[in-house]
C-alpha positions in Angstrom: 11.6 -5.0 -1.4 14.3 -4.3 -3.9 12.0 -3.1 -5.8 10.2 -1.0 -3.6 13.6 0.8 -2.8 14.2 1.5 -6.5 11.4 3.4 -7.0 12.0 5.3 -4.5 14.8 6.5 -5.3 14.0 7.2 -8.8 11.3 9.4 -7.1 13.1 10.9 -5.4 15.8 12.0 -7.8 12.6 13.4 -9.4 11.8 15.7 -6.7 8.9 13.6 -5.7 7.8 12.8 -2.0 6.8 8.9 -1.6 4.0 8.0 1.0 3.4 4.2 1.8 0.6 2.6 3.7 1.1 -0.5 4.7 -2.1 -2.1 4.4 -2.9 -4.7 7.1 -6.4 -6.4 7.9 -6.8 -4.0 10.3 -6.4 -1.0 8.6 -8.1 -2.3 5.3 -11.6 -2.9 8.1 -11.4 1.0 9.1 -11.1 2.2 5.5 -14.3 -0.4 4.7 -16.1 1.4 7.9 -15.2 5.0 7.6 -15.6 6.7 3.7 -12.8 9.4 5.3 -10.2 7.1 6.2 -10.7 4.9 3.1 -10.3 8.1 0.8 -7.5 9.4 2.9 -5.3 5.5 2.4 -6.3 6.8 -1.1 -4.5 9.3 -1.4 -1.1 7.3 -0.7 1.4 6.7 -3.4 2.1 3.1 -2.7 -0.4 0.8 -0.8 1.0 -2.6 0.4 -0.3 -6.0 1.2 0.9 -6.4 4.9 0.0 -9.4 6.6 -1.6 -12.9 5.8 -4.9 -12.5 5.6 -4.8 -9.9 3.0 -2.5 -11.8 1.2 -4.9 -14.5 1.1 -8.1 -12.6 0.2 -6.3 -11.0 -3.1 -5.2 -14.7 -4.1 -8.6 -16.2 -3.7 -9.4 -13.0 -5.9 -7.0 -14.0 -8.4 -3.7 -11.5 -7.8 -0.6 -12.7 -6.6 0.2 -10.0 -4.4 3.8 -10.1 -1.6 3.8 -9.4 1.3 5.6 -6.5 2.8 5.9 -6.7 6.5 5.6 -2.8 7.6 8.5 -3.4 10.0 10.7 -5.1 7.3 9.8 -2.1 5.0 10.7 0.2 8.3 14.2 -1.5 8.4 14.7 -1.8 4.9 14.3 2.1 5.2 16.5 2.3 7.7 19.2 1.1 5.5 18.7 2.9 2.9 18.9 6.3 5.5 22.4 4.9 6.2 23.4 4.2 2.0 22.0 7.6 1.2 23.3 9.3 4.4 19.8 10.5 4.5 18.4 11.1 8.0 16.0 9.2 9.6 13.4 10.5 11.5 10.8 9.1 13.9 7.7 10.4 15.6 5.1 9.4 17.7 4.6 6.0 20.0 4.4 5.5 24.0 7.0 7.3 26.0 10.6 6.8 25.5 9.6 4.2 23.0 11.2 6.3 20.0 14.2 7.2 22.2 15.1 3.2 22.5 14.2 2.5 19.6 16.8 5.4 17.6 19.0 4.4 20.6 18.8 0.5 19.4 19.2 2.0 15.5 22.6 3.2 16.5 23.8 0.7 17.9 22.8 -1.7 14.8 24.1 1.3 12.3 26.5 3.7 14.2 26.9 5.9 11.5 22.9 6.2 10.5 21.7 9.8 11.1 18.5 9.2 13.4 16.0 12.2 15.3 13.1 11.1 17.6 10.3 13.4 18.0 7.1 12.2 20.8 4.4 13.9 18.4 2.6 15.0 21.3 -1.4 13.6 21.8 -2.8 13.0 18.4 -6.9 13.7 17.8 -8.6 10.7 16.1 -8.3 13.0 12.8 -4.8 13.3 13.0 -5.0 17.1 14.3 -2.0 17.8 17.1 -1.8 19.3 20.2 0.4 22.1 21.7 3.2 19.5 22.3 2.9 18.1 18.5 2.9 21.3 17.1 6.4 21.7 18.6 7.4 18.4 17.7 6.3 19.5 14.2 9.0 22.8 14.4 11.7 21.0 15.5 11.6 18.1 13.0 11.4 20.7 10.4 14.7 21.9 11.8 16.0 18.4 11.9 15.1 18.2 7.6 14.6 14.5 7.8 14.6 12.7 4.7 12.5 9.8 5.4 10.0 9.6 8.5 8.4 6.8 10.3 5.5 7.8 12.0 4.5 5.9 15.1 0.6 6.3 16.1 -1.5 3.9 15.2 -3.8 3.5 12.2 -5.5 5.6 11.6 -4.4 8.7 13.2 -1.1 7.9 11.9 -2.9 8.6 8.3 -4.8 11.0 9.2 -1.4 12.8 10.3 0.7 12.5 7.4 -2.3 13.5 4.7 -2.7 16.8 7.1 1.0 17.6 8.1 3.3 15.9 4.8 3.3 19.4 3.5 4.8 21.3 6.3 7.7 18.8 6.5 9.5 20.1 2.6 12.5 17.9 3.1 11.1 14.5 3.6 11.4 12.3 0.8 9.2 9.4 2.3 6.3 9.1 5.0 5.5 5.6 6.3 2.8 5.1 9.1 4.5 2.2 11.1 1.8 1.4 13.9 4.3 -0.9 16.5 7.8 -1.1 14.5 8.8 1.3 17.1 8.4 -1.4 20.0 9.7 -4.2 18.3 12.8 -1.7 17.6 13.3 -0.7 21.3 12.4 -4.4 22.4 9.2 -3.6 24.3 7.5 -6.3 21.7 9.0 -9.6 19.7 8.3 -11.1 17.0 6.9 -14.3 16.1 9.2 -17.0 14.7 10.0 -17.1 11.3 8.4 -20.4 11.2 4.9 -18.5 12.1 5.3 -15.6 10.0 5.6 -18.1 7.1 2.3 -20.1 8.0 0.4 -16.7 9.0 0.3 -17.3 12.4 1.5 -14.1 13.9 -1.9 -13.4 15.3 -1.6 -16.2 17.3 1.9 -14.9 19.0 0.1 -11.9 19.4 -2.7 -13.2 21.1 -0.2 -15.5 23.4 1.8 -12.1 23.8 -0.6 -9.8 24.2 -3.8 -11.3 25.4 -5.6 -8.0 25.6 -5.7 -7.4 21.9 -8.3 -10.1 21.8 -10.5 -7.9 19.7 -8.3 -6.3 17.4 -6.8 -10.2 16.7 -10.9 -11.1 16.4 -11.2 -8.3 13.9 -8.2 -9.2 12.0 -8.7 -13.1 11.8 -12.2 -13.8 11.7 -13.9 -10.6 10.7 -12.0 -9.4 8.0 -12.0 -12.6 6.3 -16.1 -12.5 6.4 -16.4 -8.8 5.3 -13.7 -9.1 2.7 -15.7 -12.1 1.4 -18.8 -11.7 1.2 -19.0 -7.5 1.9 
């Protein structure tokens, strides 16, 4: 993480914008079935190993990748807003989910400089609707510096690639997928104790039973595909 945060900086004393994937099992089976998506993630400056099974492919592989848990990463930014007095800006997730969650920021950091925008619907492509297009003025009039956008891979991709350039004063794009709800406490997360043995897709599935197939996907097809193609 330290690291992560350092070059970040150093990019942006250079004048250079930083966008981070955070590449879970989930994502990584999208890019393998859509050649658009996979040369969109492409295009990001930093790709990261998010999540066990990844992690677990790549050492079987040979690397020795980290992890780098997108919502750690999300409140590692969040610090960093608050060292920098940089602003924070979110955009995107179920309604009132990005109010709570900024509300829940403050509350953590009082001082932190936070501005929630609802992003509107979002096309599969990442285009926006009438209502994002407005949410795209008026975070340009909020200049944030670093923006955590909240809609799910991969429009969330698809949004940054096609909008990163109208936003001038944003140093870093992140997509986040659900840091937002674990923020405004509309999710929780596993126990340490899982995280560690790479069991948060078992919480999940005791959570949120209806994600059955995005938890299949993740565990048991992933594994296969990243295997054996």
């Amino acid at each position: 993480m330290h690291r992560i945060l350092q070059e970040i900086q150093t990019r942006s004393a250079q004048g250079l914008k930083t966008w981070i994937v955070t590449a879970n099992a989930e994502i990584l089976l999208t890019a393998k079935r859509s050649p658009a998506y996979w040369e969109t993630i492409r295009q990001a400056d930093f790709r990261f190993v998010d999540g066990f099974g990844p992690q677990l492919i790549g050492f079987l592989r040979g690397t020795r990748a980290k992890r780098v848990a997108g919502v750690e990463l999300s409140e590692a930014m969040a610090q960093l807003c608050l060292q920098k007095n940089w602003t924070l800006g979110l955009v995107g997730g179920q309604d009132g989910v990005a109010d709570k969650a900024a509300w829940e920021l403050r509350k953590a950091y009082p001082e932190i400089k936070v501005w929630t925008e609802t992003g509107g619907q979002v096309a599969p492509d990442g285009r926006a609707d009438e209502t994002g297009e407005a949410s795209l003025t008026k975070l340009f009039e909020y200049e944030p510096d670093v923006l955590l956008v909240a809609f799910g891979h991969p429009k969330q991709e698809y949004w940054i690639q096609k909008y990163k350039d109208r936003l001038p004063t944003v140093k870093v794009f992140m997509g986040v997928g659900g840091t937002l709800d674990f923020w405004a406490g509309h999710a929780v997360r596993a126990p340490l104790w899982m995280r560690h043995m790479g069991l948060e897709w078992l919480w999940r599935l005791i959570q949120e039973p209806w994600r059955w197939r995005r938890i299949w996907d993740a565990v048991i097809v992933f594994p296969i595909r990243a295997l054996f193609g």
